[in-house]
C-alpha positions as CSV (number, residue, x, y, z in Angstrom):
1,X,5.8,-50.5,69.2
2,X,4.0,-53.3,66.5
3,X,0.8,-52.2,67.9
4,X,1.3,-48.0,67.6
5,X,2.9,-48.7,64.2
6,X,-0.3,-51.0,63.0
7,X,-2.7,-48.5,64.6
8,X,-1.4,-45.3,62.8
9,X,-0.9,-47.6,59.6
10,X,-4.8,-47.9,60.1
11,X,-5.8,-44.6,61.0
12,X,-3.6,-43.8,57.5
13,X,-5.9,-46.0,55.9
14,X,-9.7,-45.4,57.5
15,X,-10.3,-42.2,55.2
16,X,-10.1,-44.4,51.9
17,X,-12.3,-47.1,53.3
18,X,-14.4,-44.9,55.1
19,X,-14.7,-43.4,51.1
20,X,-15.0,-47.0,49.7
21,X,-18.3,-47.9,51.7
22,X,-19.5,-44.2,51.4
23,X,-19.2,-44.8,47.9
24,X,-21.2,-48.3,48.0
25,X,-24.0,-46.7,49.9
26,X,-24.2,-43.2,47.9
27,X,-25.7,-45.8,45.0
28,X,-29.4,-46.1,45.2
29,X,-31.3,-49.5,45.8
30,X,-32.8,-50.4,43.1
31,X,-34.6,-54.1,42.2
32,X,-37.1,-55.4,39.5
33,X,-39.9,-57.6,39.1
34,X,-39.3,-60.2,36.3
35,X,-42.7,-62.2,35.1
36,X,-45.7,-62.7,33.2
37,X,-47.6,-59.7,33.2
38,X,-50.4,-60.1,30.8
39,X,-50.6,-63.9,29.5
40,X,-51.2,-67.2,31.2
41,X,-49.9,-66.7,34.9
42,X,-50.5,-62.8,35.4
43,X,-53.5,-63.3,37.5
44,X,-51.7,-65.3,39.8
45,X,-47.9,-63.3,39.9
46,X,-48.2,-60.1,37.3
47,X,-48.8,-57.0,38.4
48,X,-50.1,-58.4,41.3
49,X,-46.5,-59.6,42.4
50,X,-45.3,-55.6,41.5
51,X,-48.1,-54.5,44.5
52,X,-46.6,-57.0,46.7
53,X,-43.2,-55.4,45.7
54,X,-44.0,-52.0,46.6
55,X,-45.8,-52.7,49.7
56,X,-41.9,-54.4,51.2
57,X,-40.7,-51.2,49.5
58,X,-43.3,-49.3,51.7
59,X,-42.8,-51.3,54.9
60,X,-38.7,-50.6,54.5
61,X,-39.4,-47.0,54.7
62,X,-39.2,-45.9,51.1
63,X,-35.4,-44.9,51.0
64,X,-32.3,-46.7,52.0
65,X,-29.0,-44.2,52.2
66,X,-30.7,-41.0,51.5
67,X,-32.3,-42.2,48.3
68,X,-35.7,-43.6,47.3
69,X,-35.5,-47.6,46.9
70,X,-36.6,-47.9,43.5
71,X,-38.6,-51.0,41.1
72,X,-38.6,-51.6,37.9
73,X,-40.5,-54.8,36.3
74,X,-40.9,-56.6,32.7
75,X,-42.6,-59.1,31.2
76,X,-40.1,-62.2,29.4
77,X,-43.0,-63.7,28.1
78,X,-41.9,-67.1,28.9
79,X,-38.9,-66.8,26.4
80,X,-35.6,-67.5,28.4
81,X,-33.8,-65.1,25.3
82,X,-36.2,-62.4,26.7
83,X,-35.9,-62.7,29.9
84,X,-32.2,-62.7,29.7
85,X,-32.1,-60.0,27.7
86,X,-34.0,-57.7,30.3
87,X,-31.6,-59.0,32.9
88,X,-28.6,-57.9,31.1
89,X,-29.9,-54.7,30.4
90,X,-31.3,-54.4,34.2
91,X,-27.9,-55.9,35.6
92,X,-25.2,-53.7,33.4
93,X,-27.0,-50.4,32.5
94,X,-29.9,-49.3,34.8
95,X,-28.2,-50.5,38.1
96,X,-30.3,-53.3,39.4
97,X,-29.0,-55.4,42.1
98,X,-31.6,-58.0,42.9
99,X,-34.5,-59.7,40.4
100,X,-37.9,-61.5,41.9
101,X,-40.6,-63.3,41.2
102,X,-40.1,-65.0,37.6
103,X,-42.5,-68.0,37.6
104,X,-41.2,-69.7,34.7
105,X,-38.5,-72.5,35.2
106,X,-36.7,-72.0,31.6
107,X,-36.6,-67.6,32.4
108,X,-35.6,-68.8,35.9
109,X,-32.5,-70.7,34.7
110,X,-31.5,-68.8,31.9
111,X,-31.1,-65.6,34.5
112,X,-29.8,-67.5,37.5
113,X,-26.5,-68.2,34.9
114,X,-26.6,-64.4,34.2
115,X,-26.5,-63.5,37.9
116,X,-24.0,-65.6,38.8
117,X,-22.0,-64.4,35.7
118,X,-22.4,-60.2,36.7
119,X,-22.3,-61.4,40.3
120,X,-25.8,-60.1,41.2
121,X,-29.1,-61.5,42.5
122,X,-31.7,-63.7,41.6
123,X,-34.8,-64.8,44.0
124,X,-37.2,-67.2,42.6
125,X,-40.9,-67.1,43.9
126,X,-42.3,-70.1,42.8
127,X,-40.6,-72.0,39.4
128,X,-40.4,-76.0,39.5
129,X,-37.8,-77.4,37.6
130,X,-35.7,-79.1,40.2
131,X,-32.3,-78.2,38.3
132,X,-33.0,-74.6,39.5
133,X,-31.6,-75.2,43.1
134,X,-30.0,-78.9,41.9
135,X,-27.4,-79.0,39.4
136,X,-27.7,-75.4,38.1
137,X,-27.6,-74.2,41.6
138,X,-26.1,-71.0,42.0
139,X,-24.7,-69.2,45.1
140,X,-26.8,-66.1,43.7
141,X,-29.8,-67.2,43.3
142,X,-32.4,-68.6,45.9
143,X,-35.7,-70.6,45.9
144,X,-38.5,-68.5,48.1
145,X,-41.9,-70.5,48.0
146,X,-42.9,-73.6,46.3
147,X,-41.0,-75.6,43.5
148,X,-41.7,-78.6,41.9
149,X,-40.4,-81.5,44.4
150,X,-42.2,-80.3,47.7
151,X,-45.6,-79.6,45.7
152,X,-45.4,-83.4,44.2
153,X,-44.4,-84.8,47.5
154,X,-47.0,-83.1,49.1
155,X,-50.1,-83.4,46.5
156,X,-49.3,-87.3,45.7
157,X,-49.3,-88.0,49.6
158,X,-52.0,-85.2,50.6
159,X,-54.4,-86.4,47.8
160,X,-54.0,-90.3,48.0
161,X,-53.4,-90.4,51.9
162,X,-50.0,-91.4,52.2
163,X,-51.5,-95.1,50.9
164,X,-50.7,-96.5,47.0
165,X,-52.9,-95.6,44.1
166,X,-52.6,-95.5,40.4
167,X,-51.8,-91.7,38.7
168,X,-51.8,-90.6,34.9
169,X,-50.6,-87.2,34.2
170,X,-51.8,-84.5,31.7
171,X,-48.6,-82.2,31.7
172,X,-47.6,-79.1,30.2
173,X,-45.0,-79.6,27.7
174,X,-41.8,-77.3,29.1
175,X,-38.9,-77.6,31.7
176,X,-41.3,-77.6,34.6
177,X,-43.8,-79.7,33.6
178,X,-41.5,-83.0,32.7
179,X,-39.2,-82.1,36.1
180,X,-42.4,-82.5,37.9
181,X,-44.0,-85.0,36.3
182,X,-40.2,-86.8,37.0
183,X,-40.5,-86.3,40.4
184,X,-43.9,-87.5,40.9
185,X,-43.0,-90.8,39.0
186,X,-40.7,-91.1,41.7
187,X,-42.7,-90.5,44.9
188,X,-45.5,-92.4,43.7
189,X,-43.7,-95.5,42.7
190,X,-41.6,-95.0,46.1
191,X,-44.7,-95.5,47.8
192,X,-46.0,-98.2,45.9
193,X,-48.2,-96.8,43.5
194,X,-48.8,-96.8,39.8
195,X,-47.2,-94.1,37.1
196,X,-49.6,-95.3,34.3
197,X,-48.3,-93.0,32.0
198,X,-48.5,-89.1,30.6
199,X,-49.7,-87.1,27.6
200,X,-48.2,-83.3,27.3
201,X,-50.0,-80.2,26.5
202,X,-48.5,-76.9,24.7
203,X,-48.8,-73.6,27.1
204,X,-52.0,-72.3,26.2
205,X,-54.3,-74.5,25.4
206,X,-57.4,-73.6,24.8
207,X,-59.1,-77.4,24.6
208,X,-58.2,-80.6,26.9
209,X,-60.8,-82.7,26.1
210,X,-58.4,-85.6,24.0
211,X,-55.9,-85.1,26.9
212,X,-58.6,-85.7,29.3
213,X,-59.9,-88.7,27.1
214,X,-56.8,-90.2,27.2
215,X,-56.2,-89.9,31.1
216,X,-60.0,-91.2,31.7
217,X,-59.3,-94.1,29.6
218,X,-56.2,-94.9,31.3
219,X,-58.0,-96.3,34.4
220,X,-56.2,-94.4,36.9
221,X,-57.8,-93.5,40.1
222,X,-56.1,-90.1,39.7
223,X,-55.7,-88.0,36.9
224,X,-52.7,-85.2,37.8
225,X,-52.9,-82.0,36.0
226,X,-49.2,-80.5,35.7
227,X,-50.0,-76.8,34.4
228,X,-51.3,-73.4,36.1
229,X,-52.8,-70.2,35.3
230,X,-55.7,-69.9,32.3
231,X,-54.6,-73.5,31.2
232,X,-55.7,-75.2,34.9
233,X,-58.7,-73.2,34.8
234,X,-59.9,-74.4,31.8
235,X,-58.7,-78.3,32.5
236,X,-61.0,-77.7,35.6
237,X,-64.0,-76.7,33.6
238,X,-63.3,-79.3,31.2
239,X,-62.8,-82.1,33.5
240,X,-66.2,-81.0,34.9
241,X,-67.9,-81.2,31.4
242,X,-66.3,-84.6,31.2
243,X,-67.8,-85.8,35.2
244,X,-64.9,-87.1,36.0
245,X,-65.3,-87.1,39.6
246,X,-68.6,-89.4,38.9
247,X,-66.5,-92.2,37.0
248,X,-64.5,-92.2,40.6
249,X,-61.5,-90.6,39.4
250,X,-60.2,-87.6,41.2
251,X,-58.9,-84.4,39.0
252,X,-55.5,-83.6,40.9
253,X,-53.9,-80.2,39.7
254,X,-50.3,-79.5,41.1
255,X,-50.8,-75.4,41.0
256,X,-54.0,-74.9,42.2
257,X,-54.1,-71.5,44.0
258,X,-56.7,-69.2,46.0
259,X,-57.0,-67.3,43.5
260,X,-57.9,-70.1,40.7
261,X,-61.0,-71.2,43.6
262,X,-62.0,-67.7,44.1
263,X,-62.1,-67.4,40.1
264,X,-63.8,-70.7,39.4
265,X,-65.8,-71.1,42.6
266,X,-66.0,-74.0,45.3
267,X,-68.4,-75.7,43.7
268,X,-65.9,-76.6,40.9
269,X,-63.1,-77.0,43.1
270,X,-64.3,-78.3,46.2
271,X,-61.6,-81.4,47.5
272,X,-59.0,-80.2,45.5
273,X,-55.4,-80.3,46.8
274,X,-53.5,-76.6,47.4
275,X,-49.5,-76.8,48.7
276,X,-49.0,-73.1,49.7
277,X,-46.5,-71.3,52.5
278,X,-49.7,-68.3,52.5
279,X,-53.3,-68.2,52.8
280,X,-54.7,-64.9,53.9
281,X,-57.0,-66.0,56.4
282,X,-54.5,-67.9,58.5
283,X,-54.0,-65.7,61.2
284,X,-54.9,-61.0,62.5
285,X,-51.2,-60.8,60.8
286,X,-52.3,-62.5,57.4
287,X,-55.6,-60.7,57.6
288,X,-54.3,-57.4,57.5
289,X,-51.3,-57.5,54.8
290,X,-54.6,-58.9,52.9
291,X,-57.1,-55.9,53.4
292,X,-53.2,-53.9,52.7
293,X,-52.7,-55.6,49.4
294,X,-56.6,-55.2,48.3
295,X,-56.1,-51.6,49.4
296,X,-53.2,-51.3,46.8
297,X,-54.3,-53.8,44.3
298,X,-58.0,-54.3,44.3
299,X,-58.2,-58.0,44.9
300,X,-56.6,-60.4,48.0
301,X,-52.8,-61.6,47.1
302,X,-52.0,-65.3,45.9
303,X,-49.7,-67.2,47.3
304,X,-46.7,-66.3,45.0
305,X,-47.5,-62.4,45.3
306,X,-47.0,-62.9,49.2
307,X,-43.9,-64.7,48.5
308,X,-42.6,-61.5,46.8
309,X,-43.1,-59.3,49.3
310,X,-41.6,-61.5,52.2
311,X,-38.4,-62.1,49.6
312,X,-38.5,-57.9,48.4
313,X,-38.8,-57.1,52.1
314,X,-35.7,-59.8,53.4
315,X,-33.4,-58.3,50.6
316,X,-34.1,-54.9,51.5
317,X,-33.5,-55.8,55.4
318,X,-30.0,-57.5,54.5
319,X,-29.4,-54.6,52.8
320,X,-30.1,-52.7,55.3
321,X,-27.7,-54.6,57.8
322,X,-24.9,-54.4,55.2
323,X,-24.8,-51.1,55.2
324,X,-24.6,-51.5,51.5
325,X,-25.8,-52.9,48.1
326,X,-22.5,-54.9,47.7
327,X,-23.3,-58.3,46.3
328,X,-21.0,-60.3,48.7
329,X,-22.1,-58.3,51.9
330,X,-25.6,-58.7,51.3
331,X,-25.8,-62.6,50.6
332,X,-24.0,-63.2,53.3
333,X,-26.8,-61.3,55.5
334,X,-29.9,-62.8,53.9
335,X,-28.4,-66.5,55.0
336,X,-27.2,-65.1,58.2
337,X,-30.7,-63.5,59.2
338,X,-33.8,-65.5,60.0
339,X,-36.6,-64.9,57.5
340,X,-39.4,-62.5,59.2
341,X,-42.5,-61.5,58.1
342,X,-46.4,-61.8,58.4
343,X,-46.1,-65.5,57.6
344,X,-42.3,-66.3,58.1
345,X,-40.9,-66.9,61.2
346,X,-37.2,-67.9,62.0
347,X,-36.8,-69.7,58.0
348,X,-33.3,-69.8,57.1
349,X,-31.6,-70.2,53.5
350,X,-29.8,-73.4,52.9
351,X,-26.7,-73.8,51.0
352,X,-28.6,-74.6,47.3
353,X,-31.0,-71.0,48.4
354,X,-33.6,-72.9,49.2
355,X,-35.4,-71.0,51.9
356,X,-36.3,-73.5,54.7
357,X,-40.0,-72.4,55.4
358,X,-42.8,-74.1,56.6
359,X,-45.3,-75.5,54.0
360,X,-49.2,-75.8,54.1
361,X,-51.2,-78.9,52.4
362,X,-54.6,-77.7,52.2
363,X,-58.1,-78.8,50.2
364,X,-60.8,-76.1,48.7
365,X,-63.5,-76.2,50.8
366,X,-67.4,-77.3,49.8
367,X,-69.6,-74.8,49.5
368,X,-72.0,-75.9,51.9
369,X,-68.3,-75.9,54.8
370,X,-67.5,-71.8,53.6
371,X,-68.3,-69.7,56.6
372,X,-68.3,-66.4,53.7
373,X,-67.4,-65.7,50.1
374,X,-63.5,-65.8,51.2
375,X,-63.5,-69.0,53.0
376,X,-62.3,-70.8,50.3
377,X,-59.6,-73.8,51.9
378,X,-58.9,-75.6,54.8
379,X,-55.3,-75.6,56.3
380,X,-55.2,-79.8,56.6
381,X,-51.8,-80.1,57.4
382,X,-48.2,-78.1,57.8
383,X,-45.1,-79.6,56.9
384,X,-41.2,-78.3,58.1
385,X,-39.2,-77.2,55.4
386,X,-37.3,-80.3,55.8
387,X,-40.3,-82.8,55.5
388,X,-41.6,-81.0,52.1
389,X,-38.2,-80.3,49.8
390,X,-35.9,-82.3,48.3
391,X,-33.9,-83.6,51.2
392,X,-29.9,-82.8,51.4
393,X,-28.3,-85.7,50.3
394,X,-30.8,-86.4,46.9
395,X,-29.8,-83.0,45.6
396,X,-27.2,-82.5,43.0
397,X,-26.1,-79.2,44.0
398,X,-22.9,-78.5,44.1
399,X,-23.1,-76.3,47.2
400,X,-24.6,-79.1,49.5
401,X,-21.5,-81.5,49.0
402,X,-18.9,-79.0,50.2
């Protein structure tokens, strides 16, 4: 009698929560691109990162529920009031659910708080400062590619050959250049090396010579470069100017990516450390999102623009599986499905949303070792998630203790 009684009771019931997820689906999927479109990291995320967007977008169909997925994206300028302002505006009034990409630890943070505050989405591609997924951790937001501890870890022990040396650091003067440069201190003195010291740059600098006198008369057998985009570049040529490399100190930048060789050539670059999850000649699959991308966007994808698509393309797959665009339903689908993709295979999200993937160390090539104007690195060694990021137990997220 319990049973018929709870089974009409139900039937009763199934027409206003058939309605409630009918209602949840009739909204349309919609997510944006946050990032530096046009200053010192656009040529490495900016628009670039929006292509890889759209292709996920693509690969999903185009629609979810009857309507077209949609994308929005917006420059914050590396201005955390900015870049919050544009997720308020995104989050409460044009109906975004999920934000990507970023690239800038101080935009990162500010917007993970407002996520978790409006209960909505956040997925970092690449930002470094360690309290992103440590003690600002949020249940809503997540950590795709790189960040600051695995690239240290990986570059001080990749460079120096798991064997002591002696580092100074030139290092970019915002959140993610002094959590890096912490780190680093850390993992080199852990091993039995030397921190010799550090002098700080502002964003943008357009001349490194004193910085680079300073770390040349430090006596350090490497000189770490804590910085990316234009302002790496131009360290490079710099450091080149100076002949470093002849004085038998090695030039060590932490964000060297494909597309900073391919800019600056081998020549410049040659022996110089990369910490990436994609390099587009790894394998047919990597080849051919590559020729996709170039296709769409006239040049081959970085690293961090790959790393938008595989997260676009996860979130629109949980989706998917949710059956809606409900907050709740769809975290709990992105850390109960394996990550898939061209270059992803079975990662899962841990507790802080750090995504568990497999890591590459790699070196630019010589020019006299390319087989082609492409064949820019070598793939020296791959790391589990768990050998490259912060382990567990030396986080101070919140999430990991329960």
């Amino acid at each position: 009698m319990w049973r018929n009684t709870a089974s009409i009771f139900a039937a009763a019931l199934s027409p206003f929560f058939l309605f409630g997820v009918a209602a949840a689906q009739d909204k349309a999927v919609k997510v944006g691109v946050l990032n530096d479109q046009a200053s010192v990291y656009s040529s490495i995320t900016g628009p670039g990162s929006v292509a890889a967007a759209r292709l996920a977008i693509e690969d999903m169909g185009g629609s979810m529920f009857g309507k077209p997925i949609e994308l929005v994206y917006a420059d914050h300028g590396h201005k955390p009031d900015v870049g919050s302002t544009i997720a308020r505006r995104w989050f409460d009034t044009e109906g975004v659910d999920a934000i990507f990409d970023i690239y800038s630890s101080g935009v990162a943070l500010a917007v993970q708080g407002i996520a978790e505050q409006k209960n909505k989405i956040l997925v970092v591609s690449m930002a470094s400062s360690r309290d992103i997924g440590g003690k600002s951790c949020s249940p809503n937001g997540m950590q795709w590619a790189n960040d600051g501890y695995e690239v240290a870890n990986l570059t001080i022990k990749g460079s120096s050959g798991d064997k002591p040396t002696s580092w100074y650091f030139i290092t970019v003067d915002y959140t993610a250049g002094h959590s890096i440069e912490r780190d680093a201190q850390k993992i080199i003195e852990a091993g039995g090396g030397k921190f010799l010291g550090a002098v700080r740059f502002p964003l943008n600098s357009p001349d490194f010579s004193s910085f680079l006198l300073r770390a040349q008369s430090s006596g350090a057998k490497n000189i770490g470069f804590i910085g990316g985009g234009a302002d790496m570049t131009n360290a490079i040529k710099q450091a080149a100017e100076f002949e470093i490399g002849r004085t038998g100190q090695r030039f060590v930048p932490f964000s060297l990516t494909t597309v900073d060789i391919e800019a600056l050539g081998n020549k410049a670059t040659q022996g110089m450390p990369l910490v990436l999850s994609y390099y587009w000649d790894e394998s047919e699959k990597t080849r051919a999102w590559a020729e996709r991308f170039k296709k769409a966007f006239g040049k081959l994808p970085s690293d961090p623009q790959a790393n938008v698509y595989s997260a676009v393309l996860h979130y629109l797959k949980s989706v998917k599986a949710a059956g809606t665009t409900d907050t709740t339903a769809v975290l709990a689908k992105m850390r109960e499905m394996p990550v898939e993709d061209l270059f992803t295979s079975g990662a899962r999200i841990r507790a802080d949303g750090r995504l568990m993937r497999d890591i590459y160390y790699a070196e630019a090539k010589k020019p006299d070792a390319m087989q082609g104007s492409t064949d820019l690195i070598t793939l020296v060694k791959k790391m589990s998630g768990s050998e490259a990021f912060v382990p567990a137990d030396e986080s101070e997220c919140k999430l990991l203790k329960k």
